[in-house]
C-alpha positions, 0 to 999 in steps of 0.5 A: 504509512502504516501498515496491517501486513495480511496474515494469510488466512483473512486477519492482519497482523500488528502495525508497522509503520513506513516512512517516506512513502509517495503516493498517486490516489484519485478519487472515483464516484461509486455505486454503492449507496453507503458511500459518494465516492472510492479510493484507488492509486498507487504507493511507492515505497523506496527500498533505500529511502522509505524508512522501515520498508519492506514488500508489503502482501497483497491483501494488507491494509495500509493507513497513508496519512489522513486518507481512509484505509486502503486494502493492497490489491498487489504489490510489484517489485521493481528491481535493479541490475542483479535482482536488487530491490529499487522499490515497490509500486502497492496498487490499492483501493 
């Protein structure tokens, strides 16, 4: 996956890229007249597994293999005993 981390101010910064990410999309017919059809789901990048992960901003866009881009609505932090970071879940569409 790669990923243009939000800067914060409607820009993206420099591409970085996460290996071993999983990710549940589904496709949604849309009312817009410029397209048929909508992505959303979920990417799960693993704290130990997904090569170069790190808590991706909301507000970032993500490229996950083929699909289309895809802009990160929120990112969910699921921790562990002690406040350990096992993975996050990035809502996007």
């Amino acid at each position: 996956m790669l990923v243009f981390p939000s800067d914060g101010m409607g820009g993206f910064g420099e591409a970085r890229s996460i290996r071993h990410v999983r990710a549940e999309i589904t496709e949604a017919m849309c009312d817009d007249a410029h397209r048929s059809s909508a992505l959303s789901g979920r990417v799960f990048v693993d704290a130990v597994n997904s090569q170069g992960a790190f808590e991706v901003p909301a507000g970032s866009r993500v490229l996950v293999g083929s699909l289309p881009h895809m802009i990160v609505r929120s990112c969910k932090r699921c921790a562990v005993i002690r406040g350990r970071v096992h993975h996050w879940e990035l809502e996007v569409s």
